[in-house]
C-alpha positions as CSV (number, residue, x, y, z in Angstrom):
1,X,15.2,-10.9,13.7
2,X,12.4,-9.2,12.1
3,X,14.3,-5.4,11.6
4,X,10.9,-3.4,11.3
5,X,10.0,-4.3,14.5
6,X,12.9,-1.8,15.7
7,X,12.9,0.4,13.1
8,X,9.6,1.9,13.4
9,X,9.5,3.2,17.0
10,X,12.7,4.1,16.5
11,X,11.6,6.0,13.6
12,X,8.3,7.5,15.1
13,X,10.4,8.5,18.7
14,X,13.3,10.3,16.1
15,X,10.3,12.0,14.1
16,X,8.9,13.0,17.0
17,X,12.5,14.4,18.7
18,X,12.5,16.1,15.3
19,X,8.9,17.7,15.6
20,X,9.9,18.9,19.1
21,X,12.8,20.9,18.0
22,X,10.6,23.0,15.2
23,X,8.0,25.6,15.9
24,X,5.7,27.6,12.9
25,X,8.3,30.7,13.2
26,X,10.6,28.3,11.2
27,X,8.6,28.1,8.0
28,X,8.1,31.6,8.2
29,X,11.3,32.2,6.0
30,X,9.8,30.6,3.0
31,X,7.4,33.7,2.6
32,X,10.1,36.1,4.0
33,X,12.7,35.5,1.9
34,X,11.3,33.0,-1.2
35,X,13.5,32.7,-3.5
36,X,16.4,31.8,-1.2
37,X,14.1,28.9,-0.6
38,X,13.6,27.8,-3.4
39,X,16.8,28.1,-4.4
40,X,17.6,25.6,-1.4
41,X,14.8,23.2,-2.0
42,X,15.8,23.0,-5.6
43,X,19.3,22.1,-4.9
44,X,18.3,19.2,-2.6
45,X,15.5,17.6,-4.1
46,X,16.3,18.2,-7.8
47,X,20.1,18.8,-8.4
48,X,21.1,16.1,-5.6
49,X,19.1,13.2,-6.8
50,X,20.2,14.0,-10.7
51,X,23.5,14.2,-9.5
52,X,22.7,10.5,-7.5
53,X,21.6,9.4,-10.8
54,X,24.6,10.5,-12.8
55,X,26.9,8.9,-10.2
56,X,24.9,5.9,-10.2
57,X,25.4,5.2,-14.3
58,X,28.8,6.4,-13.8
59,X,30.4,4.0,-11.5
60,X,27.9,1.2,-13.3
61,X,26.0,0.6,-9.8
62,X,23.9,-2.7,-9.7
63,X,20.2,-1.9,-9.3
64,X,20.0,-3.1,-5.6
65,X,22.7,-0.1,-4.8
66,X,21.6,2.0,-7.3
67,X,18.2,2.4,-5.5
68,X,20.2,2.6,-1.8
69,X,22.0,5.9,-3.7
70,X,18.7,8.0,-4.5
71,X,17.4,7.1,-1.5
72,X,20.3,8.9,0.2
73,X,20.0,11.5,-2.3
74,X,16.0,11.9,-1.6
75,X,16.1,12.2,2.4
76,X,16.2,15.5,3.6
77,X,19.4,17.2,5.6
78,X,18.8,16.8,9.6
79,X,19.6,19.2,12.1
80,X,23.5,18.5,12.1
81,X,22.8,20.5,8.9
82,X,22.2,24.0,11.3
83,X,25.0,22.7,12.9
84,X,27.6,23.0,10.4
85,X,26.1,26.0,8.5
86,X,26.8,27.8,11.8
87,X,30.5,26.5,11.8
88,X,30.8,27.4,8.7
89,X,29.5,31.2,9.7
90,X,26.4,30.2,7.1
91,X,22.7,31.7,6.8
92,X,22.0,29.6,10.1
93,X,18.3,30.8,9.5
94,X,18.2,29.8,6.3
95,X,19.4,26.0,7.2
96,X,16.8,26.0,10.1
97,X,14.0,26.9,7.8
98,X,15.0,24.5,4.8
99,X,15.6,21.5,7.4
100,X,12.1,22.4,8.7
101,X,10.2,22.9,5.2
102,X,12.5,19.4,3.7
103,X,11.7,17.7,6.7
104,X,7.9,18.2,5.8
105,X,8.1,18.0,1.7
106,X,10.5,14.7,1.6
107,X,7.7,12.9,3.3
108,X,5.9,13.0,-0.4
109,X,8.6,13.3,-3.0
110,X,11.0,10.8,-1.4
111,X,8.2,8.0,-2.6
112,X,7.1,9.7,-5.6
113,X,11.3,9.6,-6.9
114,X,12.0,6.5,-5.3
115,X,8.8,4.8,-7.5
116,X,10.5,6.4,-10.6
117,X,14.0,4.9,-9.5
118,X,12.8,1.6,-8.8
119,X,10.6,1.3,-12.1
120,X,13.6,1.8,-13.6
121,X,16.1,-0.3,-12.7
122,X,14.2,-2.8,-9.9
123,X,12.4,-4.7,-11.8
124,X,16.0,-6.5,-12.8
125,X,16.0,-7.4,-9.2
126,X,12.6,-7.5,-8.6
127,X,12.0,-4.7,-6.4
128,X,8.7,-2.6,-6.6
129,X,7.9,0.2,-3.9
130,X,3.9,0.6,-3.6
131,X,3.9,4.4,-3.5
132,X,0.4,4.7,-2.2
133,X,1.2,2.5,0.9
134,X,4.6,4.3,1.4
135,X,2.8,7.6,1.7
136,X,0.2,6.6,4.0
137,X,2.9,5.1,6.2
138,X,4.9,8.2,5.9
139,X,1.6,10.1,7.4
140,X,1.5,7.7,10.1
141,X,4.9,7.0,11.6
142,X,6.8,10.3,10.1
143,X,4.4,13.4,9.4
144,X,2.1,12.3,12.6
145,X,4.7,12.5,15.2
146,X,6.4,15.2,13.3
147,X,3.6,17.7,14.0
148,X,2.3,16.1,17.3
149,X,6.2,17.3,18.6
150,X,5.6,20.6,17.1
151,X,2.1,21.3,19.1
152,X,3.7,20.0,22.2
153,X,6.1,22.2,22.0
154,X,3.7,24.8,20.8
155,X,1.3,24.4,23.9
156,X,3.4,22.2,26.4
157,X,6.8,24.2,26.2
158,X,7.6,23.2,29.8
159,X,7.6,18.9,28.9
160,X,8.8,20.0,25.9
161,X,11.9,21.0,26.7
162,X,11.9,18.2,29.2
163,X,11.1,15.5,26.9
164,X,13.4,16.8,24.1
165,X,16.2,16.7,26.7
166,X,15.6,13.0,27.0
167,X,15.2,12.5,23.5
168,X,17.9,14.7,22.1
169,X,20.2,12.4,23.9
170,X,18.8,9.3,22.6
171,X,19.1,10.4,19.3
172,X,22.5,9.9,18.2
173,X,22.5,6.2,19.8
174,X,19.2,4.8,18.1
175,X,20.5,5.8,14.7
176,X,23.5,4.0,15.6
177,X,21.9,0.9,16.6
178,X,19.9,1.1,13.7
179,X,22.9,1.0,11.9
180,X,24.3,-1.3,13.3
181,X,21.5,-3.8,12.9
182,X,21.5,-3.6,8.9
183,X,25.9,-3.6,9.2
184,X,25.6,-7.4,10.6
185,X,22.5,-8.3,8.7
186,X,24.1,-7.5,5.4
187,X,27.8,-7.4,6.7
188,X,29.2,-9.3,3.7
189,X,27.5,-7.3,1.2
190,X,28.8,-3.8,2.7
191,X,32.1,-5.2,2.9
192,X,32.5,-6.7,-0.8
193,X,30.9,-3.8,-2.4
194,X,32.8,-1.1,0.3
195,X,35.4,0.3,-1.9
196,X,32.4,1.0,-5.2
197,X,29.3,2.1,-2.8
198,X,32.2,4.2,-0.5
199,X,33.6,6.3,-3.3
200,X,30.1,6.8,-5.3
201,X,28.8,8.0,-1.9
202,X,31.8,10.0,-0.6
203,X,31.7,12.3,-4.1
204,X,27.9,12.6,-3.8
205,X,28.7,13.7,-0.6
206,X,31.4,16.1,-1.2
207,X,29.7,17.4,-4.8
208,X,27.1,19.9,-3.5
């Protein structure tokens, strides 16, 4: 079973869902209040993938896992982030804007890091990521829909809200099949390498 084939509407719908829950007032923050921002940004697209990297070396990853790491490092928090700054009685504004503003950003560096990672330790397993392809996908299938959900909800508020009711329910399931998919197609790799890639990943997660 050819995986892309699934993945990429999948993808497209899910960056479209995402579009549809943003409007412009939620990069409005980074002018209002810039150096909380920044701050943010900094965190999660410098500090996390160093600390990726540093985890990585520490528990002596192989490449092929090594790579899977900074990518998890690289992609930007979703909105479950919002949801668990306002549990936690956080900035809830500040999540929305820096979900909003990563959402956007990741769609560039995620490649440019990812080309750095894999030029470093791929070659051992012969992976190479073409960074100029990846970005003109990313324009396609993640930035496209992106802002195409943002206008629609900008200028069609009323199937907005009625397409994101669909969608926002759809969600959770599609990343779960999409999970699932890669858990059988590489089930035996996941399971012999569960305890190392668990624990690496479980501090990376509880670190920041």
């Amino acid at each position: 079973m050819n995986s892309i084939l699934i993945v990429l509407p999948i993808l497209t719908l899910l960056m479209f869902e995402l579009g549809l829950t943003l409007s412009p007032s939620d990069f409005v923050l980074i002018a209002k209040r810039p150096k909380a921002m920044l701050t943010g940004m900094f965190g999660q697209l410098i500090i996390l993938p160093i600390i990726a990297c540093a985890l990585a070396f520490m528990f002596s990853l192989p490449p092929i896992f090594f790579i899977g790491v900074m990518l998890i490092a690289c992609c930007p928090g979703g909105s479950s982030s919002n949801i668990f700054s306002m549990l936690a009685k956080g900035d809830v504004a500040l999540s929305v804007s820096l979900t909003a503003v990563s959402s956007i950003i990741t769609l560039f560096t995620v490649p440019v890091i990812m080309e750095w990672t894999t030029e470093y330790v791929g070659a051992a397993v012969g992976v190479h990521l073409p960074v100029g392809n990846l970005l003109v996908q990313n324009l396609f299938t993640m930035l496209l829909p992106i802002v195409l959900g943002i206008l629609c909800r900008l200028y069609l508020p009323t199937a907005a809200t009625k397409i994101d009711k669909v969608l926002s329910k759809l969600a959770f399931p599609a990343l779960m099949l999409l999970a699932g998919i890669f858990f059988v197609q590489h089930y035996h790799t996941i399971v012999d390498n569960f305890a190392l890639i668990g624990m690496c990943v479980g501090i990376l997660c509880l670190l920041p």
